[in-house]
Structure formats: C-alpha cells, structure tokens
N, C-alpha and C positions, 0 to 999 in steps of 0.2 A: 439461511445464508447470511444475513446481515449487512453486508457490502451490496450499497447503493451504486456510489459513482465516482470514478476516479478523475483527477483533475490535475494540469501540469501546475506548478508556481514557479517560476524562473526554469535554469538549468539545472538544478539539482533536487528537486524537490515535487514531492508528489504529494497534493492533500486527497485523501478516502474518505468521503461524506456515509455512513453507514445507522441505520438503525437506531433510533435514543437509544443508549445502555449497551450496545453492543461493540464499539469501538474496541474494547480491551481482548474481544475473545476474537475480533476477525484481526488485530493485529498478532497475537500470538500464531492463527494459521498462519498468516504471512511470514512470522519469520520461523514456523517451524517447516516451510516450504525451502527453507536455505537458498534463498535467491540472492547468487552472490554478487548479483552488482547493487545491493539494496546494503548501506552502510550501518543506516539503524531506523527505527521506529518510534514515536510517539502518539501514545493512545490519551486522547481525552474521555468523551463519552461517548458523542457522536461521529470524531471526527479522530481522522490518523494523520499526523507528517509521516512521511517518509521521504526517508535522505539519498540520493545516489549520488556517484561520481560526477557525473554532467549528461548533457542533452542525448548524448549515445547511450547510454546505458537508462535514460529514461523511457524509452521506446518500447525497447527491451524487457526493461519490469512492468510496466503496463501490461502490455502483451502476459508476460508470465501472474503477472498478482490475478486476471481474469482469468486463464486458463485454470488459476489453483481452483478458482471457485466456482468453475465448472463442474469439475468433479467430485 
C-alpha cells in the first residue's frame, strides 16, 4: 500500500505522509487514478503535496485518494 495518512494544509493543498521510499510509486497511483479535481503532485520520498482547486474540492479528493487505495 504505502499511503500512511493524508493531511489538509490550507485550502488547496493536501500533504500524503507514506512509507520511507515510497512516496514516488503511491503518487503515480494518484494520479494514474485521474482525479480531476487534483491539479498536480509532488513526490519527495516520504511525503506528497498535492494541489487542488480549493476547500471543495479538497474533501472530495480525500475521500477519492482513500478510496483508490482501497482497492
């Protein structure tokens, strides 16, 4: 899995605390998941930004970035 724990930072912006070393492979699910209120990604090693429109649509991708990785 990799994907520890998602976390809001302001209104646009979602940090992904994930696995040492895994960052790179659970950001590529995310956006091979094409969730299109998610603007763009960055992957470090442990840890992912991710960009959305604002606090609507942060709700939203939460909800869906979990769902991805349910399955």
């Amino acid at each position: 899995l990799g994907l520890l724990e998602l976390k809001t930072a302001g209104d646009n912006l979602i940090v992904a605390r994930c696995e040492s070393g895994l960052a790179s492979s659970v950001a590529v699910r995310i956006d091979e998941a094409r969730i299109e209120e998610i603007v763009g990604t960055i992957a470090g090693d442990d840890t992912i930004f991710i960009a959305v429109g604002g606090a609507k649509e942060q709700k939203s991708v939460l909800k869906k970035i979990w769902e991805t990785f349910e399955s």
